[in-house]
N, CA, C and O atoms as CSV, one atom per row, in Angstrom:
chain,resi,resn,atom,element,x,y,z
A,1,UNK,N,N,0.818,-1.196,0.000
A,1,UNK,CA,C,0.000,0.000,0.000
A,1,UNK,C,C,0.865,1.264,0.000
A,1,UNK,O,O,0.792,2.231,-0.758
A,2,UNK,N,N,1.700,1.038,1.022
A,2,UNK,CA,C,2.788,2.454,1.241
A,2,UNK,C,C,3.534,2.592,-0.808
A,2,UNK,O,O,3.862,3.630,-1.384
A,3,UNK,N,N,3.554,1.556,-1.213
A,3,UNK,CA,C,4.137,1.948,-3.101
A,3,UNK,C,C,3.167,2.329,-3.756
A,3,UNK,O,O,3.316,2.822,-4.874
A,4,UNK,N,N,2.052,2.183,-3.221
A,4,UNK,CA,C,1.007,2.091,-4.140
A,4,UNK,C,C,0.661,3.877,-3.852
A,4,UNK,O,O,0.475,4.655,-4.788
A,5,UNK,N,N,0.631,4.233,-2.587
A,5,UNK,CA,C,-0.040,5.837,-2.339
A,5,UNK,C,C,1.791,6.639,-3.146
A,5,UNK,O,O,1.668,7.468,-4.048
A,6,UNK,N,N,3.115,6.277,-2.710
A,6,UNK,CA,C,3.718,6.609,-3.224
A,6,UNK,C,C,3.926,6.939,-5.037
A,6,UNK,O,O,4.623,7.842,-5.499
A,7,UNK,N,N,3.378,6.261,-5.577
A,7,UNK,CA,C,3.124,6.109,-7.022
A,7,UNK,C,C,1.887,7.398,-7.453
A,7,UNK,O,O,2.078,8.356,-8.203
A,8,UNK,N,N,0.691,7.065,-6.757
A,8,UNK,CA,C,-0.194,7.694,-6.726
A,8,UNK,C,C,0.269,9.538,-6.880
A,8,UNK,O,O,-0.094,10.353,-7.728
A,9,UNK,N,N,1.115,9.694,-5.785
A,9,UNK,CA,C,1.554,11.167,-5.738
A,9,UNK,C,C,2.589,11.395,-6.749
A,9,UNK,O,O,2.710,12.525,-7.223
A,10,UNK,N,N,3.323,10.464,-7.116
A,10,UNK,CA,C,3.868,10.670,-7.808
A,10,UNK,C,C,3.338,11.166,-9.360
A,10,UNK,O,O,3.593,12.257,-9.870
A,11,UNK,N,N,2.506,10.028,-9.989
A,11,UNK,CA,C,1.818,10.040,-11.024
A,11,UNK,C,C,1.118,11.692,-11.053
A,11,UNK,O,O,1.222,12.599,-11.879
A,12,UNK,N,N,0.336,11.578,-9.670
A,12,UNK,CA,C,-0.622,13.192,-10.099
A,12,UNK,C,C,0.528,14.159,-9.840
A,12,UNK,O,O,0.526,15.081,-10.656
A,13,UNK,N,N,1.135,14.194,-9.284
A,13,UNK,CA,C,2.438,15.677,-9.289
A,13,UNK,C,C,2.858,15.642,-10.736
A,13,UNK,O,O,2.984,16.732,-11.296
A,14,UNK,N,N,3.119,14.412,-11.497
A,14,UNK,CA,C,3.467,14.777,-13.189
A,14,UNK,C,C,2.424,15.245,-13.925
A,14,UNK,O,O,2.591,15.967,-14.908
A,15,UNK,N,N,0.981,14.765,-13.385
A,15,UNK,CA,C,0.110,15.153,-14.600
A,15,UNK,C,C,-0.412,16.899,-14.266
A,15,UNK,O,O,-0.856,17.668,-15.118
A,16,UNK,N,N,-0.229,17.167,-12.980
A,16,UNK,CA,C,-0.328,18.353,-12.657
A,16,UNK,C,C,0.471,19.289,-13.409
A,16,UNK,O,O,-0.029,20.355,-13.771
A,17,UNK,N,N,1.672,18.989,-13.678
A,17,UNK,CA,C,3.093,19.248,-14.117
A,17,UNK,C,C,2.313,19.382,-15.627
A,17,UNK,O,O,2.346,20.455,-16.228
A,18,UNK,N,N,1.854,18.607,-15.990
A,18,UNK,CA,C,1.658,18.757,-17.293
A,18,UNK,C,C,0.156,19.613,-18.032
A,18,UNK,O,O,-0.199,19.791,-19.198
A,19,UNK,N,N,-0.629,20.115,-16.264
A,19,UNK,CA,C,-1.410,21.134,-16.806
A,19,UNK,C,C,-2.718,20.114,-16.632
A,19,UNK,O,O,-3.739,20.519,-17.188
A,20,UNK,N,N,-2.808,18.925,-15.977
A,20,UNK,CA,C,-3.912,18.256,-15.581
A,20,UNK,C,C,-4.394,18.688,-14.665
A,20,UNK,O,O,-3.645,18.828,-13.698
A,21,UNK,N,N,-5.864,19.111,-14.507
A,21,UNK,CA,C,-6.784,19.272,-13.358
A,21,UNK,C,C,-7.604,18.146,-13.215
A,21,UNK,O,O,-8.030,17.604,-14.235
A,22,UNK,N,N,-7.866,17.748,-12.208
A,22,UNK,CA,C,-9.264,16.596,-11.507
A,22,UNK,C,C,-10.459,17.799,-12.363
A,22,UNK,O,O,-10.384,19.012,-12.170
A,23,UNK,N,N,-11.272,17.294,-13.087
A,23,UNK,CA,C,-12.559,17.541,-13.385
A,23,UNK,C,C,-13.680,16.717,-13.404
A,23,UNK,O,O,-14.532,16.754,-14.292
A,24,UNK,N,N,-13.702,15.784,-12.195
A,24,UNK,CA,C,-14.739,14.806,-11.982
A,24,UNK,C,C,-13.963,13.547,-12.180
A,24,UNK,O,O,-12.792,13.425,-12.541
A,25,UNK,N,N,-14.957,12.516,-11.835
A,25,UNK,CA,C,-14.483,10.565,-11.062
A,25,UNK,C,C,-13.925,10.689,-12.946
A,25,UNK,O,O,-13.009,9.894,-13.152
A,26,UNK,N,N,-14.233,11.320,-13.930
A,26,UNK,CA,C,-13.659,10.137,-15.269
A,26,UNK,C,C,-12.253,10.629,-15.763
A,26,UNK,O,O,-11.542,10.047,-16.582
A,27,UNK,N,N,-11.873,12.284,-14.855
A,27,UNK,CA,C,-10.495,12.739,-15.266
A,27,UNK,C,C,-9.174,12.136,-14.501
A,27,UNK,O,O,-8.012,12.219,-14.900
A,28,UNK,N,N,-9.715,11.413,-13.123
A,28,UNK,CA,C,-9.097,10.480,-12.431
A,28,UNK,C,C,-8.670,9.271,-13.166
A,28,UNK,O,O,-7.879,8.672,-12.438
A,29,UNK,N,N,-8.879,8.493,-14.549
A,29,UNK,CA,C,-8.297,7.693,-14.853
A,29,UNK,C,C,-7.201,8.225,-15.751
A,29,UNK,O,O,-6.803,7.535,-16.690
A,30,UNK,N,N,-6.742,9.315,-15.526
A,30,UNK,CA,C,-5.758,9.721,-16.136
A,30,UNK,C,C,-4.200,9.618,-15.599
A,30,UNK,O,O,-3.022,9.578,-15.956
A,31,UNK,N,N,-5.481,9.600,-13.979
A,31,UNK,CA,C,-4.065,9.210,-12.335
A,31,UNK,C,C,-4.321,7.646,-12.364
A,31,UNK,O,O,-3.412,7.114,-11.727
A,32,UNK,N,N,-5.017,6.910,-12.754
A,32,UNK,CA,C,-5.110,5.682,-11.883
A,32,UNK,C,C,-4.473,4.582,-13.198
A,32,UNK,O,O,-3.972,3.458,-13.172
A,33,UNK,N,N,-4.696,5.271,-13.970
A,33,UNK,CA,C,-4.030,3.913,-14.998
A,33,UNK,C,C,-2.894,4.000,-14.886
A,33,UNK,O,O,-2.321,2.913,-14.964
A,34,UNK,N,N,-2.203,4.937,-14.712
A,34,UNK,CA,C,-0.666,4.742,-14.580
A,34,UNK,C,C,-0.052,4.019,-13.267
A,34,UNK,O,O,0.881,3.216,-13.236
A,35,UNK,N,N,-0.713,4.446,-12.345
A,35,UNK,CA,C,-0.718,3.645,-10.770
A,35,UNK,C,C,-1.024,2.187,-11.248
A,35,UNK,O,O,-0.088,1.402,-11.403
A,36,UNK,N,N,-2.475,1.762,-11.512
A,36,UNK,CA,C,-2.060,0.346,-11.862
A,36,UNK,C,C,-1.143,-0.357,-12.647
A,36,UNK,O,O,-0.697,-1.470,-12.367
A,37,UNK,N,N,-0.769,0.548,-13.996
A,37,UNK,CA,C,0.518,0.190,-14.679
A,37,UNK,C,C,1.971,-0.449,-13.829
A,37,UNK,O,O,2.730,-1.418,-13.864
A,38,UNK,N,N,1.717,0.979,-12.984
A,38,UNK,CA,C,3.386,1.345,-11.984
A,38,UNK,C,C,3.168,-0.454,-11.041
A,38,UNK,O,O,3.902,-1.442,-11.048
A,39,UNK,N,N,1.785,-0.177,-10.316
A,39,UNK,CA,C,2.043,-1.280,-9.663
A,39,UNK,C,C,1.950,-2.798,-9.554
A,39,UNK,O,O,2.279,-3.555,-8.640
A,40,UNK,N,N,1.145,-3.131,-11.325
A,40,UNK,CA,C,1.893,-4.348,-12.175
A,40,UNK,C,C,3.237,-4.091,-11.915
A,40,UNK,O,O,3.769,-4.428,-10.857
A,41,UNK,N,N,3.770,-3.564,-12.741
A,41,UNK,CA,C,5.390,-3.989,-13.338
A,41,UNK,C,C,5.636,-4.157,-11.805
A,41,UNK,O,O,5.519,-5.304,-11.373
A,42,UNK,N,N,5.950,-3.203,-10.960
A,42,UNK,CA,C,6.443,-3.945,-9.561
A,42,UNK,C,C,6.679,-5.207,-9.353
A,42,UNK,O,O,7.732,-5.844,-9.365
A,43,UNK,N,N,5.147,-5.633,-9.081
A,43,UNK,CA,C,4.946,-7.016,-8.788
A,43,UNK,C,C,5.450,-7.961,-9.910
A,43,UNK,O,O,5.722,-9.078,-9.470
A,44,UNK,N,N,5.677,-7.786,-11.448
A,44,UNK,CA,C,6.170,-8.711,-11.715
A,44,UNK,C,C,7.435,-8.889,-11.441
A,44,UNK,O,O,7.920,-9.968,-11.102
A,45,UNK,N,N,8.178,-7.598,-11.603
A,45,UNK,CA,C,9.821,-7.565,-11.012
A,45,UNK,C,C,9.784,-8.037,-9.750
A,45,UNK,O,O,10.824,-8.676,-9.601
A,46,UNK,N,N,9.199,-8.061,-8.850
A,46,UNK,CA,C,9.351,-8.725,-7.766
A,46,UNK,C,C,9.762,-9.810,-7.711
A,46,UNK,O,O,10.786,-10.311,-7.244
A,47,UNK,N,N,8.292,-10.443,-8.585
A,47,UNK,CA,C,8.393,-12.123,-8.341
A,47,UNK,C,C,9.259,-12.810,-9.226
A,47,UNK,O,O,9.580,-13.976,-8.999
A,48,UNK,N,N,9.889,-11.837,-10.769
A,48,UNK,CA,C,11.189,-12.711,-11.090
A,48,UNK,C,C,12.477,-12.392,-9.590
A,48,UNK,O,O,13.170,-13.284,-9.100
A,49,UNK,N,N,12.480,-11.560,-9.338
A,49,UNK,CA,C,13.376,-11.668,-8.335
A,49,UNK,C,C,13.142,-12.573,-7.175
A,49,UNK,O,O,14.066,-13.294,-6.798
A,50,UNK,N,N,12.295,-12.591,-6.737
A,50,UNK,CA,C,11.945,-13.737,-5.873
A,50,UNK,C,C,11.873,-15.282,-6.541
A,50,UNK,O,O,11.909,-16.214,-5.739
A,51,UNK,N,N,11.756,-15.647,-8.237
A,51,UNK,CA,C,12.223,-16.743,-8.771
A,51,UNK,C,C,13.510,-17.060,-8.957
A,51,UNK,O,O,13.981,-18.175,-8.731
A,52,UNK,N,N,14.254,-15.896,-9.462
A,52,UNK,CA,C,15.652,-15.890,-9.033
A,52,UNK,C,C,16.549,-16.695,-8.415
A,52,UNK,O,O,17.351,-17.583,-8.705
A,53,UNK,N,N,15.925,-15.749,-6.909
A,53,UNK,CA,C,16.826,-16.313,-5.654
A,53,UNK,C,C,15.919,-17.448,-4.928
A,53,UNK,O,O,15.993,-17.675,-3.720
A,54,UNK,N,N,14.790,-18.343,-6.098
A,54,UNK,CA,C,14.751,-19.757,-5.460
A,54,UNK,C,C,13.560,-19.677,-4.163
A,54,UNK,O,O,13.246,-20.616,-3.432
A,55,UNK,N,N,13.156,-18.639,-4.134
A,55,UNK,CA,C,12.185,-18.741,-2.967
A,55,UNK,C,C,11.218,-19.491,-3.719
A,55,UNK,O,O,11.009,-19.501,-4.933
A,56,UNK,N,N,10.588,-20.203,-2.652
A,56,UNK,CA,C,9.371,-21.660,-2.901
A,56,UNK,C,C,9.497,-22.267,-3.859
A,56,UNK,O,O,8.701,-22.200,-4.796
A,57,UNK,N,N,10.869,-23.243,-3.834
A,57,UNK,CA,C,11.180,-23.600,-5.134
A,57,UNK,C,C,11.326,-24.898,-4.058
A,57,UNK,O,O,11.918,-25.896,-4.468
A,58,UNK,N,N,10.937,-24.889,-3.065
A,58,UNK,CA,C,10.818,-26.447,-2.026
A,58,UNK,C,C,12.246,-26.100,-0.914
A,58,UNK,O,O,12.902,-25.097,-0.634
A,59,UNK,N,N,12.256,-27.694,-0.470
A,59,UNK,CA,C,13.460,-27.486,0.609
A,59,UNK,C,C,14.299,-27.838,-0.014
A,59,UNK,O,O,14.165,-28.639,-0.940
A,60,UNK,N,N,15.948,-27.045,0.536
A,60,UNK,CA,C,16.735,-27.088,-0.100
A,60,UNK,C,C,17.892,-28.416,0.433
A,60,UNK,O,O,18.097,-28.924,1.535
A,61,UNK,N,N,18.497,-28.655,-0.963
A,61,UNK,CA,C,19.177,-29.958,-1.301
A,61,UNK,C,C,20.949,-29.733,-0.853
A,61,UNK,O,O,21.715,-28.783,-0.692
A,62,UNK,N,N,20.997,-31.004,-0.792
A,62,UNK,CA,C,22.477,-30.989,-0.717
A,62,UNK,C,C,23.010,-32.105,-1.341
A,62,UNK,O,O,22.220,-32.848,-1.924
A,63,UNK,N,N,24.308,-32.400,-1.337
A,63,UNK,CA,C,25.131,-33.744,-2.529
A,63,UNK,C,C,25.426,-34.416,-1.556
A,63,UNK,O,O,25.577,-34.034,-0.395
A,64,UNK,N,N,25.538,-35.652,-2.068
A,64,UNK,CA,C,26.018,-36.837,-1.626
A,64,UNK,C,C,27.126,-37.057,-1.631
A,64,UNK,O,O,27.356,-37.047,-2.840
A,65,UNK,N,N,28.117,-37.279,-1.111
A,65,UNK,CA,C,29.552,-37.616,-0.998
A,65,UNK,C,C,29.665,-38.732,-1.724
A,65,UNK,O,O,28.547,-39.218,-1.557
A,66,UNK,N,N,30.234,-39.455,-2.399
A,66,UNK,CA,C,30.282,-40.894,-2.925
A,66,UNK,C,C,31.909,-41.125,-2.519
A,66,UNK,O,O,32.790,-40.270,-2.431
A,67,UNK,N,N,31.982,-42.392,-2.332
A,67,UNK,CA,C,33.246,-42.804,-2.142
A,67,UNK,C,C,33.942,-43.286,-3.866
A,67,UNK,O,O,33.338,-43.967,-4.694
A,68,UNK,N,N,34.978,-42.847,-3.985
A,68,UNK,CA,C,35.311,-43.408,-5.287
A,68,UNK,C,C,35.780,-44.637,-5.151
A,68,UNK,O,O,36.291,-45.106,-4.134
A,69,UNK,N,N,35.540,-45.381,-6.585
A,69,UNK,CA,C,35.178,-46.877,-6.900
A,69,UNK,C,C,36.587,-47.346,-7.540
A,69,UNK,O,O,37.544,-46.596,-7.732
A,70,UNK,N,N,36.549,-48.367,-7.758
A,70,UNK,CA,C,37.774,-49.280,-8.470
A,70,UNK,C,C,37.938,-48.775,-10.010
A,70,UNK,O,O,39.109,-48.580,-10.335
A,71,UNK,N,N,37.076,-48.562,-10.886
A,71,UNK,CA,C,36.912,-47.696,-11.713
A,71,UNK,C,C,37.616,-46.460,-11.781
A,71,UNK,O,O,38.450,-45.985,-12.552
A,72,UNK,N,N,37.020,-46.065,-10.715
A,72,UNK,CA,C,37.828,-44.112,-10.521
A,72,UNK,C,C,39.013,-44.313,-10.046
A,72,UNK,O,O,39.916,-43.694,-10.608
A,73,UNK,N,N,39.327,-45.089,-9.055
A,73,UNK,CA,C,40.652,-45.456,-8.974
A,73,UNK,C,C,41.696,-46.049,-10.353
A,73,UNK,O,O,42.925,-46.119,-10.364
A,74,UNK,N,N,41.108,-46.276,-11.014
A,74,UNK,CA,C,41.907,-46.680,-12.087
A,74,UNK,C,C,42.143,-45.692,-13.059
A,74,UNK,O,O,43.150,-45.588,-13.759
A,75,UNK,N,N,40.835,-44.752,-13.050
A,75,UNK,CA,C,41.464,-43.624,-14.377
A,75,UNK,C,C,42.268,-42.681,-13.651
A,75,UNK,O,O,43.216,-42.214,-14.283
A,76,UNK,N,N,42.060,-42.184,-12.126
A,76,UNK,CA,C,43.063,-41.230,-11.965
A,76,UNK,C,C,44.348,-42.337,-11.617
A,76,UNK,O,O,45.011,-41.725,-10.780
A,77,UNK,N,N,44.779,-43.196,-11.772
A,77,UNK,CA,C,46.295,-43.863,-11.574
A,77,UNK,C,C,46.024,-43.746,-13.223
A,77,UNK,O,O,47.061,-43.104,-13.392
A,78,UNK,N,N,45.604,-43.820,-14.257
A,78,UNK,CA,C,45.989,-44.230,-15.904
A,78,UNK,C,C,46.458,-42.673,-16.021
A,78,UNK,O,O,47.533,-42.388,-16.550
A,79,UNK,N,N,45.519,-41.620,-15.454
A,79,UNK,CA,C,45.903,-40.219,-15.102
A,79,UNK,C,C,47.100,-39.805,-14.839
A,79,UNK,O,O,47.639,-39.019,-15.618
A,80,UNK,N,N,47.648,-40.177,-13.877
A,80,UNK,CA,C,49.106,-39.959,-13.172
A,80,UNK,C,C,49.894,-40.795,-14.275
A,80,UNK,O,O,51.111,-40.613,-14.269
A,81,UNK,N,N,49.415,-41.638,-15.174
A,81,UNK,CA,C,50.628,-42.704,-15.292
A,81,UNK,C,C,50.857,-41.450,-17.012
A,81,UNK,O,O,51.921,-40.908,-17.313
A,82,UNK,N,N,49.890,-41.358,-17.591
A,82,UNK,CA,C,50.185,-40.405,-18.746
A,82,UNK,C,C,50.890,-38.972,-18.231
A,82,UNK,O,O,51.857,-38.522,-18.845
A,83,UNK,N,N,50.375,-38.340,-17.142
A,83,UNK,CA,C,50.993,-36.676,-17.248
A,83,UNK,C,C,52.476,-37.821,-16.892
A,83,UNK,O,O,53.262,-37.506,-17.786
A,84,UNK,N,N,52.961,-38.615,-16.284
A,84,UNK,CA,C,54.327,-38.848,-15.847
A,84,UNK,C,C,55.256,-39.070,-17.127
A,84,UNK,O,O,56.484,-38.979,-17.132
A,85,UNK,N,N,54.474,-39.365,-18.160
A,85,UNK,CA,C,54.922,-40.131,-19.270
A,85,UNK,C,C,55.218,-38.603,-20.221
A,85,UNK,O,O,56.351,-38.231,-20.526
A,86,UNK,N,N,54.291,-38.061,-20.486
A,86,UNK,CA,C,54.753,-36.684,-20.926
A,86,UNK,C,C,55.519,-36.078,-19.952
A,86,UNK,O,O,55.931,-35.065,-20.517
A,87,UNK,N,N,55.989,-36.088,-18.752
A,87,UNK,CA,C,56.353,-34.891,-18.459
A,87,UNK,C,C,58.318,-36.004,-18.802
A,87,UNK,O,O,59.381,-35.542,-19.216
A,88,UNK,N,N,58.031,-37.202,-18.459
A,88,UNK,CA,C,59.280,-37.918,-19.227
A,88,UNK,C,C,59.705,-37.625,-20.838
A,88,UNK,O,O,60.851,-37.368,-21.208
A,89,UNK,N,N,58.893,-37.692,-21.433
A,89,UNK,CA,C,58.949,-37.138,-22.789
A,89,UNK,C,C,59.458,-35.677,-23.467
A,89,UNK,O,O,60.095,-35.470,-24.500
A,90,UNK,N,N,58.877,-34.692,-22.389
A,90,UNK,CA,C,59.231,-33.805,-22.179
A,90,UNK,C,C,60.960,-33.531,-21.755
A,90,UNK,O,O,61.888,-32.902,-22.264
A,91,UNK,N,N,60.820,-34.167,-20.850
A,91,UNK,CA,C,62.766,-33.831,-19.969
A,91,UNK,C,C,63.705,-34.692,-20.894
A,91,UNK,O,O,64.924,-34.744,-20.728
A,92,UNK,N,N,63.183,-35.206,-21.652
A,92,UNK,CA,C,64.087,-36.456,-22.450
A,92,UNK,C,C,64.378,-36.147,-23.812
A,92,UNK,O,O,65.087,-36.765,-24.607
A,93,UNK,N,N,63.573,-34.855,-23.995
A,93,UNK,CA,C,63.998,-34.112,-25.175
A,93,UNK,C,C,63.172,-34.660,-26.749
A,93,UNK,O,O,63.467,-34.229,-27.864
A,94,UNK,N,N,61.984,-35.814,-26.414
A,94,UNK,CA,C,61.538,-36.475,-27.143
A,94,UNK,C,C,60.157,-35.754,-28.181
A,94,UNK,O,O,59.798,-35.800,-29.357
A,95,UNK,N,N,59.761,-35.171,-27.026
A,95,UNK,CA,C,58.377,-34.473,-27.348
A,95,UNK,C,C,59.114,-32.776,-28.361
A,95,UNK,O,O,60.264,-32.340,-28.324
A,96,UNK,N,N,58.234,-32.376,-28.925
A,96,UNK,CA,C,58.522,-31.289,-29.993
A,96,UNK,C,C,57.647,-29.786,-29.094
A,96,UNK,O,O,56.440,-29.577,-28.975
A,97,UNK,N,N,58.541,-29.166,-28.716
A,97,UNK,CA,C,58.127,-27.857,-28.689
A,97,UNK,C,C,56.826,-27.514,-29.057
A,97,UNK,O,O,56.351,-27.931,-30.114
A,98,UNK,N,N,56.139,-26.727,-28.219
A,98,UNK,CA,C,54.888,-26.485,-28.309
A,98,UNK,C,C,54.804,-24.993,-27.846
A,98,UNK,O,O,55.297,-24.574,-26.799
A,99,UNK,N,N,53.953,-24.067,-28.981
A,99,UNK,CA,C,53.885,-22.201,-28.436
A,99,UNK,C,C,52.710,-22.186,-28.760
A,99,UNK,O,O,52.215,-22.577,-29.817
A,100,UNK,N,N,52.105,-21.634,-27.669
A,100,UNK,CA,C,50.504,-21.266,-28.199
A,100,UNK,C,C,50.792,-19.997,-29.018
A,100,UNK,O,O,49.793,-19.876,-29.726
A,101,UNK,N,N,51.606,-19.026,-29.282
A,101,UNK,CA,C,51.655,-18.016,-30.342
A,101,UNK,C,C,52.949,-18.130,-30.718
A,101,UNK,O,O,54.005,-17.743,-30.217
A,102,UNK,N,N,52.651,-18.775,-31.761
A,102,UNK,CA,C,53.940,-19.165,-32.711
A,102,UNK,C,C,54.311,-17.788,-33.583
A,102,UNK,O,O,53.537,-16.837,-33.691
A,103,UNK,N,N,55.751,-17.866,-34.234
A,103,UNK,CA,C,56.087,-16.801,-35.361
A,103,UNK,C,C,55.559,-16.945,-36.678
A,103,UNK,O,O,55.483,-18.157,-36.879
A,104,UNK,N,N,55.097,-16.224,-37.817
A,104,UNK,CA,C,54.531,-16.527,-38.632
A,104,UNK,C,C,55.667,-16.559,-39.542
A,104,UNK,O,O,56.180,-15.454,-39.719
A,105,UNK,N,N,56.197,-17.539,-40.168
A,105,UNK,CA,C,56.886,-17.884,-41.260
A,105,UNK,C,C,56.622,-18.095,-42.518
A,105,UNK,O,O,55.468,-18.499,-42.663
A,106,UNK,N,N,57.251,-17.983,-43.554
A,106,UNK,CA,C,56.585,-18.986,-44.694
A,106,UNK,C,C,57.168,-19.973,-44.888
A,106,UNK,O,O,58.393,-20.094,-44.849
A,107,UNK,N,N,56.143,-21.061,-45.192
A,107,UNK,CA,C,56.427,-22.886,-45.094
A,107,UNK,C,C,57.479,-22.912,-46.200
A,107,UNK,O,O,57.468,-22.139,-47.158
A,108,UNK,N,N,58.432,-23.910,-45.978
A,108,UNK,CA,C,59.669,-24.040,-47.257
A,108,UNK,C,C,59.202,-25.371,-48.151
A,108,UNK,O,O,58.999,-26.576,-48.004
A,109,UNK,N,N,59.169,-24.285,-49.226
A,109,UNK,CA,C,58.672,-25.602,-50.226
A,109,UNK,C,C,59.332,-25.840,-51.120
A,109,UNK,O,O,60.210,-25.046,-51.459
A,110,UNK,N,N,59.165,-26.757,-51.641
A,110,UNK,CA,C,60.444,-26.843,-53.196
A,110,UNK,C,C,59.899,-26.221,-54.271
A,110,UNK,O,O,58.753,-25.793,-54.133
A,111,UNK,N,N,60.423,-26.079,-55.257
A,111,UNK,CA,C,59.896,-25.559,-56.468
A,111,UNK,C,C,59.184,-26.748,-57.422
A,111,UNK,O,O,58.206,-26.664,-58.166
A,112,UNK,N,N,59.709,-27.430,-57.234
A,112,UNK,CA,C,59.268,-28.691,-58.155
A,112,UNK,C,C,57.855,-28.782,-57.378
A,112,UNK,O,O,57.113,-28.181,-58.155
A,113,UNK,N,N,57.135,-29.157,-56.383
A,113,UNK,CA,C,55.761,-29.035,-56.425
A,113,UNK,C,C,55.111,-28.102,-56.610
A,113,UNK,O,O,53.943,-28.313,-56.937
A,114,UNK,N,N,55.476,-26.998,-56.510
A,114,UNK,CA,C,55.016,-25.218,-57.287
A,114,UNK,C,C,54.727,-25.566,-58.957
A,114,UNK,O,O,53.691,-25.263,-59.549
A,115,UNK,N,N,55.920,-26.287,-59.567
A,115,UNK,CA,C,55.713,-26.236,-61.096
A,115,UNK,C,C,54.482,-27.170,-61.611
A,115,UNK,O,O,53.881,-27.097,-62.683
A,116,UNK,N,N,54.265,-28.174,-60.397
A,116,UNK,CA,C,53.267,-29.846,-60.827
A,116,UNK,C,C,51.909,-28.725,-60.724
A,116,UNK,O,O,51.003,-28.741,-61.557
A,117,UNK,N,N,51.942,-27.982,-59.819
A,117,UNK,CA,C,50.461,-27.594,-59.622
A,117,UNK,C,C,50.013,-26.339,-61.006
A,117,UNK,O,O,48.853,-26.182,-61.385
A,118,UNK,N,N,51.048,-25.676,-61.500
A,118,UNK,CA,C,51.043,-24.514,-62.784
A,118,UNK,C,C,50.430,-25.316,-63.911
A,118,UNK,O,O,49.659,-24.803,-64.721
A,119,UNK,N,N,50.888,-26.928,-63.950
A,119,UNK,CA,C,50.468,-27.479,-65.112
A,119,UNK,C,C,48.864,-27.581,-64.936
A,119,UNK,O,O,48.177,-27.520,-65.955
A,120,UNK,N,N,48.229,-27.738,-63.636
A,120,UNK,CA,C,47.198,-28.027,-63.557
A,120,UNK,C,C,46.292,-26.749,-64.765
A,120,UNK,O,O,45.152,-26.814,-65.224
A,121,UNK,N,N,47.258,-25.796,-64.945
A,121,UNK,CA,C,46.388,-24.418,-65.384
A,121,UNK,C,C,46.690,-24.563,-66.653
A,121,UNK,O,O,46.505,-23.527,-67.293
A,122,UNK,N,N,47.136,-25.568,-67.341
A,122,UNK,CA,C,47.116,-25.888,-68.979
A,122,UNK,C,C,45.592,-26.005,-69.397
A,122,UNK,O,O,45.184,-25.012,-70.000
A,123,UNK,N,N,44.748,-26.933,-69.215
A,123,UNK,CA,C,43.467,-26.469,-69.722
A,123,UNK,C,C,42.989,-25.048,-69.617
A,123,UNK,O,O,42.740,-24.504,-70.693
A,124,UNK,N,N,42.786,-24.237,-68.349
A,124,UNK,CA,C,42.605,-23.001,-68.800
A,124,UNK,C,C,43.204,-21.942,-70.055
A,124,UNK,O,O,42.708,-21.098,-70.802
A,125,UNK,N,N,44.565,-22.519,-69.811
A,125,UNK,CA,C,45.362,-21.801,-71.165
A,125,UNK,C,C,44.520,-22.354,-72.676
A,125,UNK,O,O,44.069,-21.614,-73.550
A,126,UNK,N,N,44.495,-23.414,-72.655
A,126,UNK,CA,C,43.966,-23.917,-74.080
A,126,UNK,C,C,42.607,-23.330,-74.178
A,126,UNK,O,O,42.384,-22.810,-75.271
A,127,UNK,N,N,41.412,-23.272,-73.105
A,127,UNK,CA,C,40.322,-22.985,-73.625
A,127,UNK,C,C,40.553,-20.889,-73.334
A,127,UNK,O,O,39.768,-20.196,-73.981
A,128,UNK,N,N,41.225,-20.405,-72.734
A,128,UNK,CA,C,41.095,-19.477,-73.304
A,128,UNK,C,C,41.871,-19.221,-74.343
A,128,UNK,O,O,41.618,-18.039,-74.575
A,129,UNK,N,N,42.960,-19.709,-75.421
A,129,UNK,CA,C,43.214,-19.680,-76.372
A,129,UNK,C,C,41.987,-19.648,-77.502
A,129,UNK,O,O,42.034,-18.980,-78.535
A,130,UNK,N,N,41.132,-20.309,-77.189
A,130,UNK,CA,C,40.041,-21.243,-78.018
A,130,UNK,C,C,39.170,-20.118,-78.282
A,130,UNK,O,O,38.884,-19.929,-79.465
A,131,UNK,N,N,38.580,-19.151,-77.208
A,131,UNK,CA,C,38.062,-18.079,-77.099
A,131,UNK,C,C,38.088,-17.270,-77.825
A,131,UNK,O,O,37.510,-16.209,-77.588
């Protein structure tokens, strides 16, 4: 109620503002539609905020601890047994350098596969000869 009379004064101090007089019960819906407007939207912002943060959404839950299984025991030891194996690979000089922002070079190519791919452009030569 206290938003609702707040709105109320609010609404008629603008329409006053704008040169509105009360001239009988039908110049009053000029104050009251906006009040019911104002105090929809409220209430719907409310209640997404109150969906939000889960109110009456029931009682609240918690997790189960599980003990890990022979299974899980086995992928984190297959776990340990690979990072050990790269990080061996690594110190052993085996594994190849890795940069997440590499230098941009150009790839070295021979010329002889440069020339195999030019021939591919012999038909174009002939049919625009033909032209």
């Amino acid at each position: 109620v206290p938003a609702v009379a707040t709105s109320f004064v609010e609404v008629t101090e603008a329409q006053r503002l704008r040169g509105w007089r009360p001239r009988g019960p039908r110049s009053w819906m000029e104050v009251l539609v906006p009040v019911v407007l104002t105090s929809v939207e409220g209430s719907i912002q409310l209640a997404e905020s109150m969906e939000a943060r889960g109110f009456g959404s029931g009682a609240r839950t918690t997790i189960e601890s599980q003990a890990l299984g022979r299974a899980d025991w086995l992928l984190v030891a297959a776990s340990g047994l690979a990072l050990a194996g790269f990080a061996a690979a690594r110190a052993a000089g085996w594994a190849a350098d890795w940069y997440a922002y590499p230098t941009l070079t150009l790839p070295s190519i021979h010329p002889w596969p440069i020339a195999a791919c030019l021939v591919l452009f012999a038909p174009v030569l002939v049919w625009l000869s033909r032209r």
